[in-house]
VODRENRO-983899 format. One line per field, with one value per residue: y, z, x of N, C-alpha, C, O in turn. Coordinates in steps of 0.2 Angstrom, whole numbers. Atoms other than C-alpha are relative to their C-alpha. Layout:
N
n_py = c(Y;...)
n_pz = c(Z;...)
n_px = c(X;...)
ca_py = c(Y;...)
ca_pz = c(Z;...)
ca_px = c(X;...)
c_py = c(Y;...)
c_pz = c(Z;...)
c_px = c(X;...)
o_py = c(Y;...)
o_pz = c(Z;...)
o_px = c(X;...)
//
This chain:
365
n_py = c(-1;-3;1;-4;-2;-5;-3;-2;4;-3;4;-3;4;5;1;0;7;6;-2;4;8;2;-3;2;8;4;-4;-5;5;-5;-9;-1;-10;-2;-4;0;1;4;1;2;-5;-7;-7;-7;-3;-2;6;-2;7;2;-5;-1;1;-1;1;-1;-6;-2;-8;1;-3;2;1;5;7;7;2;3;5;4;1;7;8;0;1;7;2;3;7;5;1;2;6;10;1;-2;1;-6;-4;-1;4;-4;-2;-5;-9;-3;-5;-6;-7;-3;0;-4;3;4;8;4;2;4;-2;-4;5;7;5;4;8;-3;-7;-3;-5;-3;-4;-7;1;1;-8;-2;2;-2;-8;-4;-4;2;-7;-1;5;5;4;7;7;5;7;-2;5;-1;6;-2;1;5;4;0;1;7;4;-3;2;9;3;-2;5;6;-1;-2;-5;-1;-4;-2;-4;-3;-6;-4;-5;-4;-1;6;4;3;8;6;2;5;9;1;3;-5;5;2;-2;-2;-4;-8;1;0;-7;-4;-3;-3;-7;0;4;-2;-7;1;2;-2;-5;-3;3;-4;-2;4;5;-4;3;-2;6;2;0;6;4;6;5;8;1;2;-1;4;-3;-6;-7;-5;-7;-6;-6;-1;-7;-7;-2;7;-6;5;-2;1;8;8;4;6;6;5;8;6;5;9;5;-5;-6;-6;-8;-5;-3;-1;-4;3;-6;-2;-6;1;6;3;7;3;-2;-6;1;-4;6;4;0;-2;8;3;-6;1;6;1;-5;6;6;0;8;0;-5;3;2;3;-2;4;-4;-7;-2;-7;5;-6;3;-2;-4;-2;-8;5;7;6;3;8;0;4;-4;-1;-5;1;2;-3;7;5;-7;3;-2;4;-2;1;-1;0;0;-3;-4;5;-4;2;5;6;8;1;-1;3;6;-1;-3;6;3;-7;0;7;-1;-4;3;6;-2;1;6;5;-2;-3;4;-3;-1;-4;-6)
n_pz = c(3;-2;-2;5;0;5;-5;7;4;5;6;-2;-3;1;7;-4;-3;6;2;-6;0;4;-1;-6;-2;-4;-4;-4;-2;-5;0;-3;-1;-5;1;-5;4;5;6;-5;-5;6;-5;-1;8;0;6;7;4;-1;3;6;6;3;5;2;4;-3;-3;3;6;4;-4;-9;0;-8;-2;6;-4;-4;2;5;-5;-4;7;3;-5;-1;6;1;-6;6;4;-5;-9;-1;-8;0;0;4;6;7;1;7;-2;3;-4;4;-2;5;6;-2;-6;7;-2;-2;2;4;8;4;0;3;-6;-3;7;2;0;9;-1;0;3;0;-2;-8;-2;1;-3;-9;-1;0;6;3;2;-5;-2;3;-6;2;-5;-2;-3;-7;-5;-7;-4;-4;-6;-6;2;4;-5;-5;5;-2;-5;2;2;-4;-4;2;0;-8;-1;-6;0;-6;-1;-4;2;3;-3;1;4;3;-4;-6;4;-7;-6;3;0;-7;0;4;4;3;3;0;5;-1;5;-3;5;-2;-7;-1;-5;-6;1;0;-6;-6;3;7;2;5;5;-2;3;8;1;2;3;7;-1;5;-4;4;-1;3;3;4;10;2;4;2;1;-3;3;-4;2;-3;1;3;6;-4;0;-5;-4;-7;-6;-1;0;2;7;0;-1;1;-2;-1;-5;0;-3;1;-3;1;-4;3;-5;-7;-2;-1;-4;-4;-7;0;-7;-1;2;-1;3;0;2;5;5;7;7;8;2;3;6;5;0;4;5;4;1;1;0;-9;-1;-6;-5;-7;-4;-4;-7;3;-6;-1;1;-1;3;-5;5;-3;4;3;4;-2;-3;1;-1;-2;-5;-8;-5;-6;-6;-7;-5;2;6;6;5;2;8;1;6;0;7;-4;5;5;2;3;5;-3;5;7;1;-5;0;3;-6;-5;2;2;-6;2;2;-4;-7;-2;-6;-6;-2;2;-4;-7;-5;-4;-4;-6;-4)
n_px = c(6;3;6;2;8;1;6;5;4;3;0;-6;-3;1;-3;-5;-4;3;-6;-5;0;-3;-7;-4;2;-5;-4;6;1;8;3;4;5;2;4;7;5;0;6;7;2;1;0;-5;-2;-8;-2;3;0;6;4;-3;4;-7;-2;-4;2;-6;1;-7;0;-6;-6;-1;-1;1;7;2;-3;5;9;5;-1;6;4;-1;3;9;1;0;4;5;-1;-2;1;6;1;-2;5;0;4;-1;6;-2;1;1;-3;2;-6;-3;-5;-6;-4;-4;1;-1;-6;3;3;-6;-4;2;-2;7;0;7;0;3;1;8;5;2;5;1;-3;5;5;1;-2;-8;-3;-5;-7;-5;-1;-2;0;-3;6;-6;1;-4;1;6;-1;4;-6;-1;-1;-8;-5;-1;-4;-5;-1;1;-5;-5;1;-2;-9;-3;0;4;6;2;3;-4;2;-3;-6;-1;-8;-3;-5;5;0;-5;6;4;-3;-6;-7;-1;0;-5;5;8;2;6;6;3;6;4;-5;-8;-3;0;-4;-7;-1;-7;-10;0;4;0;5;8;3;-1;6;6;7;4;8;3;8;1;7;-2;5;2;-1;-7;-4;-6;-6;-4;0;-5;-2;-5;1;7;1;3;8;2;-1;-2;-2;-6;-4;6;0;4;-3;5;-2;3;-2;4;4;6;-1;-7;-3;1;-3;-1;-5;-9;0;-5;-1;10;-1;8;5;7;1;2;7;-1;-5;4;5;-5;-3;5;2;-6;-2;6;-2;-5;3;7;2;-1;4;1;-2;3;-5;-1;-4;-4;-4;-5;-5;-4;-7;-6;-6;-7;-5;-6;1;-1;-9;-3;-8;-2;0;0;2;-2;3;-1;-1;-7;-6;-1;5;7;0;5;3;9;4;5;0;-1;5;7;-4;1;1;-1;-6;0;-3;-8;-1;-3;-9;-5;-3;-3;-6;-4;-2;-6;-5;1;2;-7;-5;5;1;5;-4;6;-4)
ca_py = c(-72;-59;-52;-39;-29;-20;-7;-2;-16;-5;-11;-2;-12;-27;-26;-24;-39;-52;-43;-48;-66;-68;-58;-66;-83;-91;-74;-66;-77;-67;-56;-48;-33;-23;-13;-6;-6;-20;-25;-26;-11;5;15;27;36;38;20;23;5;-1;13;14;15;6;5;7;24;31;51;48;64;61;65;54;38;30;32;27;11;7;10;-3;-16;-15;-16;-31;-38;-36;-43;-57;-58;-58;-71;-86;-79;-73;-75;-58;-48;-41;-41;-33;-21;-7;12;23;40;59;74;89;91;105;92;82;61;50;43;26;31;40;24;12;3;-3;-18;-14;4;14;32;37;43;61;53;45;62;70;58;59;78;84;95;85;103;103;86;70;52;32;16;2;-14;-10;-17;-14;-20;-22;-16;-29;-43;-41;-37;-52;-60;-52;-57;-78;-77;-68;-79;-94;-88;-87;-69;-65;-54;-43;-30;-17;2;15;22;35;37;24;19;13;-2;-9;-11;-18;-33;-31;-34;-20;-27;-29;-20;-10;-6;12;9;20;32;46;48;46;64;60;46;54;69;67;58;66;82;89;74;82;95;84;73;79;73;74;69;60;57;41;34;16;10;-7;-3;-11;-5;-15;-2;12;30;45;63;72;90;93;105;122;122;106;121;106;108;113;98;88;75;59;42;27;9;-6;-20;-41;-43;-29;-12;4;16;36;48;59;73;78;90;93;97;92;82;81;63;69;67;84;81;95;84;70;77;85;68;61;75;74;55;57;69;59;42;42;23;27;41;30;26;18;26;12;21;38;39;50;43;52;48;48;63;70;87;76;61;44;40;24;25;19;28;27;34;34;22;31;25;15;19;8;12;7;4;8;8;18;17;29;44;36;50;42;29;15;0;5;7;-6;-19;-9;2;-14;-20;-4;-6;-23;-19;-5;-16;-30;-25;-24;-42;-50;-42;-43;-49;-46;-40;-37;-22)
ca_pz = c(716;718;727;717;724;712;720;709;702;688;669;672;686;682;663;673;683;669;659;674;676;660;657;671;675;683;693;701;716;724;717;725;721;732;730;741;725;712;696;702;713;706;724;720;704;706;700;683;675;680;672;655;637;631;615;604;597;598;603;600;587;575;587;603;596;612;614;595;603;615;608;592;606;612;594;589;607;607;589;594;610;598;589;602;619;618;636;636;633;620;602;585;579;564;568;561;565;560;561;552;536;543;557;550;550;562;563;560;545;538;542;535;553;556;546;535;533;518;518;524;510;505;506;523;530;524;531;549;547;545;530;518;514;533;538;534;539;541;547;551;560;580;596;611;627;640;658;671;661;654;672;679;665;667;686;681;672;684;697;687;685;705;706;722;726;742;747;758;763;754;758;764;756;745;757;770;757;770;784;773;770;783;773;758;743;729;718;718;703;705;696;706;692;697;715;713;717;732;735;730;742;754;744;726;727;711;706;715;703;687;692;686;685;667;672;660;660;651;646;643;632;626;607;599;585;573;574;584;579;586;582;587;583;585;571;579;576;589;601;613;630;633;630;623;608;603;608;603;609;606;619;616;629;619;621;619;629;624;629;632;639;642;657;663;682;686;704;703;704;701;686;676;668;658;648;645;636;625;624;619;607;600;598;589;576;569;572;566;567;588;585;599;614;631;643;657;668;666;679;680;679;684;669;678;667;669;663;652;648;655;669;664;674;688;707;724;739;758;771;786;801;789;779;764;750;741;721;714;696;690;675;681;669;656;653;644;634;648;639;621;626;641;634;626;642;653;641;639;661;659;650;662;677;672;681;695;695;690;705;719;735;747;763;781;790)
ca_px = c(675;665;650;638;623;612;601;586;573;567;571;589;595;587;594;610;611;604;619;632;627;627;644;654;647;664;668;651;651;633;622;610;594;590;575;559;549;547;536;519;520;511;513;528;527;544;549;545;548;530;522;532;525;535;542;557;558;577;578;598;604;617;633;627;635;636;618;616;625;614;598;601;609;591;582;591;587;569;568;575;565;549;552;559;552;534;532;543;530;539;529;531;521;525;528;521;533;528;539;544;549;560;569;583;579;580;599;589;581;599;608;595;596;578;570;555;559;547;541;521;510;507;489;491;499;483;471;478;478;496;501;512;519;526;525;534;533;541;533;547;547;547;543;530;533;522;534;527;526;544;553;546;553;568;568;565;580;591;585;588;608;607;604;593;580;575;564;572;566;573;592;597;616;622;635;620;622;636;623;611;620;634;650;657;652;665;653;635;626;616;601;592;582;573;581;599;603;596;604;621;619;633;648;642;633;636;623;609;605;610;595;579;560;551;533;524;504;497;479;476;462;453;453;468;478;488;501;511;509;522;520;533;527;509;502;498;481;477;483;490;496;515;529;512;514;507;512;500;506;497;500;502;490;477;473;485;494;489;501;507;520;538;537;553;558;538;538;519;508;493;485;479;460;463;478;469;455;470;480;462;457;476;473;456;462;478;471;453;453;453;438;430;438;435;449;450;464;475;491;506;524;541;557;574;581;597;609;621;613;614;628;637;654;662;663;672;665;672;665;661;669;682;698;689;679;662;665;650;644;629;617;605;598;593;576;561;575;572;569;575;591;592;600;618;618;619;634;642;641;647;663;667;668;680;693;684;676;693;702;687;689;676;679;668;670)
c_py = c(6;2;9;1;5;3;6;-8;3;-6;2;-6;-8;-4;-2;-7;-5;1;-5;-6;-2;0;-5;-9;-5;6;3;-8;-1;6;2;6;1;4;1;0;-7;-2;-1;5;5;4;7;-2;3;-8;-1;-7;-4;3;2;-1;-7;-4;2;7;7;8;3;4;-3;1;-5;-7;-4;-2;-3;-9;-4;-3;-6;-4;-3;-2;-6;-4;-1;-3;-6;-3;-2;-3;-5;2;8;3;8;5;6;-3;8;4;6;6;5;8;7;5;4;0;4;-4;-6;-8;1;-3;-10;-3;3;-6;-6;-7;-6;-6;5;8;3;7;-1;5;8;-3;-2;5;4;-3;-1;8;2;1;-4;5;-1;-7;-7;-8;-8;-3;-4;-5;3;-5;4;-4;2;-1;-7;-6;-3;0;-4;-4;0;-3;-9;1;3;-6;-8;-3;-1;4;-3;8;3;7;4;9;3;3;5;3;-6;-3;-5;-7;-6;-2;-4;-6;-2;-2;7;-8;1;6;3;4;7;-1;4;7;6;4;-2;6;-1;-3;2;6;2;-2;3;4;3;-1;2;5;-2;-2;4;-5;0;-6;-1;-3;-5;-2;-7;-2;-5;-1;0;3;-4;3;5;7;4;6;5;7;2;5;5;2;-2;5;-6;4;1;-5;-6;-3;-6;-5;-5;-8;-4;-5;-8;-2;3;7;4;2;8;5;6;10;0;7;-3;3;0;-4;-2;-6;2;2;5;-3;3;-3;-5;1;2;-6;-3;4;1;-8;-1;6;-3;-7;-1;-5;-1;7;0;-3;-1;1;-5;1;3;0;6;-4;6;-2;3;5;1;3;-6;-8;-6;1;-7;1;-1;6;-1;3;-5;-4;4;-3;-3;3;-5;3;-3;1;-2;4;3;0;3;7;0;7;-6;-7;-7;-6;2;2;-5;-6;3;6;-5;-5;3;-1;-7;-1;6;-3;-7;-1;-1;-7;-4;1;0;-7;5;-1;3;5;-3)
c_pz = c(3;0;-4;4;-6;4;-5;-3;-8;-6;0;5;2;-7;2;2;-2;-3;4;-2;-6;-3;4;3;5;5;6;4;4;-5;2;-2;3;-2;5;-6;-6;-5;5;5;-4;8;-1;-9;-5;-4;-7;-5;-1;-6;-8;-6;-3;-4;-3;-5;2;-1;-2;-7;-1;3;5;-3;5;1;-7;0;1;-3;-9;3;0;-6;0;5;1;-7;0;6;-2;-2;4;7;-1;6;3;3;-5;-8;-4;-2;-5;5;-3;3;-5;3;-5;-4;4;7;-3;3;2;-1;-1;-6;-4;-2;-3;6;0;-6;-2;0;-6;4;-1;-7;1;1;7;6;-2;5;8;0;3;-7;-3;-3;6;3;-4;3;0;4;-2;7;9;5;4;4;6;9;5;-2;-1;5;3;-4;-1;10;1;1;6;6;0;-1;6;3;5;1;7;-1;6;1;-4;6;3;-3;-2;3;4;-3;6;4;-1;2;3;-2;-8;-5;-7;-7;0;-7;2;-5;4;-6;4;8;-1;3;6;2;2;5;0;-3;-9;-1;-3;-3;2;-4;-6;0;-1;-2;-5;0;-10;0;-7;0;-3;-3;-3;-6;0;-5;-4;-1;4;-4;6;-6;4;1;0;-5;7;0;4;7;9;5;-1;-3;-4;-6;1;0;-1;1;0;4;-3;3;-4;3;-2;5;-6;4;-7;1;3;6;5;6;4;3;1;-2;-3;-11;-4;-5;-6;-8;-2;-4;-5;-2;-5;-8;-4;-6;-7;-7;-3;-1;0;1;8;2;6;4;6;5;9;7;-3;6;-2;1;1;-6;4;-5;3;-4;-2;-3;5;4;0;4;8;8;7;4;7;2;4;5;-3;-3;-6;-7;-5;-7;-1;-9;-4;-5;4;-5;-6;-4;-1;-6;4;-3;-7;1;6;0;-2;5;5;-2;1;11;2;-2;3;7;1;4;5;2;0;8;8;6;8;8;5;2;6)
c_px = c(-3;-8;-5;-6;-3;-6;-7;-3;-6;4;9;3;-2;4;9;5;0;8;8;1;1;8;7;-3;3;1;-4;-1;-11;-2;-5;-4;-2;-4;-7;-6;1;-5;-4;-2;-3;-2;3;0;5;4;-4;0;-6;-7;2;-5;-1;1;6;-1;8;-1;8;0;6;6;0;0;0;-8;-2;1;-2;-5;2;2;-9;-4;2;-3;-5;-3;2;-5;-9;-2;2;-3;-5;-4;3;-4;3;-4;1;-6;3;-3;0;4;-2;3;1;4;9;7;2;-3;3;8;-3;-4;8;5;-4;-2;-6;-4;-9;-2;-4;-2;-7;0;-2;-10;-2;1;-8;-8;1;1;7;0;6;5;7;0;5;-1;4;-3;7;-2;1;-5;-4;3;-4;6;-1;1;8;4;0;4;5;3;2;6;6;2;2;8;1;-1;-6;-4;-2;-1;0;-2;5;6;0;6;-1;4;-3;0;2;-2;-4;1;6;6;2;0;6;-3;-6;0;-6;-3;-8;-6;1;5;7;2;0;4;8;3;4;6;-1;-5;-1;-5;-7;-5;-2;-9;-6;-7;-3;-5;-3;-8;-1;-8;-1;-9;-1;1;9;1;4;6;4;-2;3;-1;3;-1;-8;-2;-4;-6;-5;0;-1;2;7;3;-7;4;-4;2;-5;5;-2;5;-2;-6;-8;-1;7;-1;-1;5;3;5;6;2;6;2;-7;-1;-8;-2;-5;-3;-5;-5;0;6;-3;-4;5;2;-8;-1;6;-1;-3;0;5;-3;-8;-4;-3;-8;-5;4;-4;6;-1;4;4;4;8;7;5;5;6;3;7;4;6;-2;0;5;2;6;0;3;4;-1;1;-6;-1;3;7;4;-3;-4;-6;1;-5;1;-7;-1;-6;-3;-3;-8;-6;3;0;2;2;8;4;7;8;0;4;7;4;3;5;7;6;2;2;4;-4;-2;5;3;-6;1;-2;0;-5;4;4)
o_py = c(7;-1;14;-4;9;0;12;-11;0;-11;-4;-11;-12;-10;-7;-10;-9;-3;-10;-8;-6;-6;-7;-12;-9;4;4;-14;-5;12;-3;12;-3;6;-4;0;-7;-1;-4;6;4;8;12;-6;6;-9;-4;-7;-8;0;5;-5;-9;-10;6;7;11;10;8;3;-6;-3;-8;-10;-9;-7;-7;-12;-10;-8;-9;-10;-8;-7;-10;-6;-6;-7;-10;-9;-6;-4;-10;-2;14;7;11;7;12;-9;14;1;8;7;7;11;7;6;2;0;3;-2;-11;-8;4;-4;-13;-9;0;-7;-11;-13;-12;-7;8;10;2;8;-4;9;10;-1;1;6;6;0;-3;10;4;-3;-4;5;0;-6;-7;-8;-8;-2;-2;-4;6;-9;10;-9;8;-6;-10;-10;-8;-4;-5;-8;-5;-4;-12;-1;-2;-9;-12;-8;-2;4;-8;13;-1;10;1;12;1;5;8;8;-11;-9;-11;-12;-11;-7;-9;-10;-8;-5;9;-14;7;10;-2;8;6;-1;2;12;8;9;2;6;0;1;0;7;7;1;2;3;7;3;2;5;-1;-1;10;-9;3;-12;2;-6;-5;-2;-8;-4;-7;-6;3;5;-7;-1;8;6;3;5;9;9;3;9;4;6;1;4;-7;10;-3;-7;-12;1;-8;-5;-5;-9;-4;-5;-11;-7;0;9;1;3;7;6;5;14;-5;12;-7;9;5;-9;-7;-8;-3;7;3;-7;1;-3;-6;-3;0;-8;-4;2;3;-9;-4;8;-4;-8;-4;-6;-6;9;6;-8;2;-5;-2;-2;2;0;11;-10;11;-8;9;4;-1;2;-10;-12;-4;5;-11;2;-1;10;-1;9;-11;-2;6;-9;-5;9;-8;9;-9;7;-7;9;0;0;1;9;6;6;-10;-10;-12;-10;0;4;-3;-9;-2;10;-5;-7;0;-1;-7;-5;7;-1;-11;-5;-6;-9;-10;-4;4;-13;10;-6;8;5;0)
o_pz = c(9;-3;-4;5;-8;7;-8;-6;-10;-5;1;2;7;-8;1;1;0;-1;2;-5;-7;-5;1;7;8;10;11;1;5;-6;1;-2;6;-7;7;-4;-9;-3;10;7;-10;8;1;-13;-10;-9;-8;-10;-6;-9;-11;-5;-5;-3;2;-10;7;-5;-5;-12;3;-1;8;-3;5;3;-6;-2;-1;-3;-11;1;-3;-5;1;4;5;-7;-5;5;0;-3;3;12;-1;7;8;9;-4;-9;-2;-2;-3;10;-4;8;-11;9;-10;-3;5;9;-7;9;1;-7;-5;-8;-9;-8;-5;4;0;-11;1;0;-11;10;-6;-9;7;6;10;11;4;8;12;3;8;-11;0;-6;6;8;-10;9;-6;9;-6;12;11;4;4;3;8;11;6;2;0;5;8;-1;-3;11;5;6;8;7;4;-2;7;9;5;-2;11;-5;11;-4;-5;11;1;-6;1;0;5;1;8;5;3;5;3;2;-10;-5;-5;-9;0;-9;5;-11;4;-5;7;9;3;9;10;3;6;7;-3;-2;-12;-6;-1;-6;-2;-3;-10;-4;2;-6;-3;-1;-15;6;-12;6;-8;1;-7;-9;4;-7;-1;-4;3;-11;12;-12;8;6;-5;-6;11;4;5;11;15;5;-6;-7;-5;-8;6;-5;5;-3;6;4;-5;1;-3;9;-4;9;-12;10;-13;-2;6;4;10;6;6;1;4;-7;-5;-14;-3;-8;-11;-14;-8;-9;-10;-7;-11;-13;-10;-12;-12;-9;-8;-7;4;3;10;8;8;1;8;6;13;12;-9;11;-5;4;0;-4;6;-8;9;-10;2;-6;10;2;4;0;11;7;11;3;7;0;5;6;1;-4;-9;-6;-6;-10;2;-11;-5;-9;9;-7;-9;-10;3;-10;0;-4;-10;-4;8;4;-1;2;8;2;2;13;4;2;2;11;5;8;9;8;3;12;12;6;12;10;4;2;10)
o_px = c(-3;-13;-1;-10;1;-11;-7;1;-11;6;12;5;1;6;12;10;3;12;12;5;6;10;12;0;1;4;-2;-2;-16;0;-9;-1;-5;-2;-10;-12;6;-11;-3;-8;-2;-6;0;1;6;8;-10;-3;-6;-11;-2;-9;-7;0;9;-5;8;-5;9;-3;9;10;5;-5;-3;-11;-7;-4;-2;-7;-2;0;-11;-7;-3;-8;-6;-7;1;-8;-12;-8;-1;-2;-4;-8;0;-4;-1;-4;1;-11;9;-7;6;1;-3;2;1;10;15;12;-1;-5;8;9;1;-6;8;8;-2;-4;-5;-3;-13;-7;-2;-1;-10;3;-5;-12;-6;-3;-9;-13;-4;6;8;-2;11;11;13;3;5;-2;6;-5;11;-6;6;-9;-3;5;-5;9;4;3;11;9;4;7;7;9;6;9;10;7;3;11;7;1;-9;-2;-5;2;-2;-2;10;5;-5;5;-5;4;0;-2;0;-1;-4;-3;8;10;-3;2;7;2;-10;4;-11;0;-14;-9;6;9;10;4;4;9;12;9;6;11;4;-9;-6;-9;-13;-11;-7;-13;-7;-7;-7;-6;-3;-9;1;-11;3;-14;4;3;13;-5;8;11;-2;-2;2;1;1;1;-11;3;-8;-8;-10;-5;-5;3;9;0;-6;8;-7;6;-8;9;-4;11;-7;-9;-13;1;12;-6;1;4;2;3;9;5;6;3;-9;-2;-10;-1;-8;-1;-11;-3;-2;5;-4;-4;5;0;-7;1;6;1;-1;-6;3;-4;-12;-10;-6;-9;-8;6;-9;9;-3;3;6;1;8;6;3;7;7;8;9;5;9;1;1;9;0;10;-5;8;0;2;0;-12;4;2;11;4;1;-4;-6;0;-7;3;-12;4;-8;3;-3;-9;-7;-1;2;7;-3;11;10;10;12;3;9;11;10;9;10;10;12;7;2;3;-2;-1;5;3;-5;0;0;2;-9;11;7)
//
């Protein structure tokens, strides 16, 4: 049987080890997360999972099938999350999406994939100010999820499989695992976001430049919504910020998320004054319904991006000191797709590390 650490508490290496336990049930004899940050924290704007929008809204173009993959694992999973386990903090709510005419649909619009799919009115396109000559739009069945409620939720269940839980400073290599816990583990999940590169330095230096920041800047107000609005493309005359667009998220508990931006390579916390009044004055221009708001808090978030996408695949790196090796598996990458692709990333890791839990015997220095 084998012993399993997962390093990262984010929605990634949490989605990860729920996956496992569930997956393996007879083979995983330990699993263990390790993380210096967990739901509840809001210190480092580096663990991004606390601070998320977050909703289901795939990014996935029409060649990246594996990401097509993922991201409806996660769709069907949080509609059934919806409907029998409210406690989640997943809930349903209509998405209203707007984009140009000139930009091909959604591969969940092409495919038909999404429940309650119809096309926006040339009249409603009008009444949030977008040109029905250059605009187009779709409303369809989707999901909101509120982050801290959902990975504690997400922790319950781990911990009721047996998984375990600890709170550890930050690494310096990924190897320093062995120390940690004082025996080579069989297994480590890299679920480490944002910082990986760092992380990978020394046994995987190539990954240092791959990994990359794309800050994101967020306002939360009390007025509710009955629905999601995304506009992908501002119209030129709003004369937004940079990367700007519009993301609206109503919440089960009440209140929305207003956001936001996609600044790429952008290590900055601090949030720009100058952005929110734009994010607000984008919001109240599309959503009329929202023409008064009460902004109650504005923060700043990093998404784990990454040159290439996602890394799902499977690692050895030297011990120091030993002749043995540390297999490690990562999910880490993942950009601004966290939780809408959380659940068919964590199988997809799941299925690459058979082998290794069939064959594991765990072994101290």
């Amino acid at each position: 049987m084998s012993k399993v650490v997962i390093l990262g508490a984010g929605v990634s290496g949490l989605t990860s080890a729920l996956c496992l336990l569930q997956t393996y049930p007879g083979q995983i004899k330990d699993l263990s997360i390790l993380s210096s940050e967990w739901p509840g924290d809001y210190h480092a704007h580096d663990f991004t999972s606390p601070w998320a929008g977050a909703n289901w809204a795939s990014f996935a173009q029409q060649h990246e099938t594996d990401q097509i993959t993922r991201d409806k694992d996660a769709y069907i999973k949080f509609g059934q999350l919806s409907k029998t386990e409210p406690e989640s903090g997943v809930k349903s709510f209509p998405l209203k999406m707007f984009l140009l005419k000139s930009h091909p649909d959604p591969w969940y619009v092409e495919q038909n994939f999404v429940e309650e799919l119809k096309v926006v009115s040339d009249e409603e396109l009008r009444y949030r100010n977008m040109d029905p000559a250059l605009y187009k739009g779709f409303e369809f069945k989707n999901f909101t999820v509120t982050p801290n409620v959902y990975n504690n939720y997400l922790i319950s269940k781990i911990v009721k499989l047996g998984g375990k839980v600890k709170r550890v400073p930050r690494l310096d290599t990924i190897t320093d695992i062995v120390k940690v816990v004082g025996h080579v583990p069989d297994l480590v999940v890299n679920a480490t976001g944002v910082n990986a590169g760092k992380l990978l330095r020394k046994v995987d230096p190539s990954e240092v430049n791959k990994v990359v920041p794309i800050k994101g800047q967020i306002l939360q107000i009390y007025e509710d919504l009955p629905y999601q609005v995304m506009v992908e493309t501002l119209p030129k005359e709003l004369k937004g910020k940079p990367n700007q667009f519009l993301n609206i998220f109503p919440r089960a508990e009440g209140g929305c998320i207003v956001g936001g931006i996609f600044n790429k390579g952008d290590w900055s916390s601090t949030v720009e004054e100058d952005l929110s009044k734009s994010i607000l004055a984008v919001c109240r221009n599309h959503v009329p319904e929202l023409k008064s708001t009460t902004v109650y808090n504005s923060y700043v978030a990093l998404r784990p991006g990454r040159e290439g996408g996602v890394r799902i695949e499977l690692s050895e790196y030297p011990i120091d000191g030993t002749s043995r090796t540390l297999r490690v598996v990562h999910n880490y990458g993942i950009g601004g797709a966290g939780y809408q692709s959380s659940y068919g990333s964590a199988a997809e890791l799941c299925s690459k590390v058979a082998k290794v839990i069939a064959s594991a015997k765990t072994s101290k220095l």
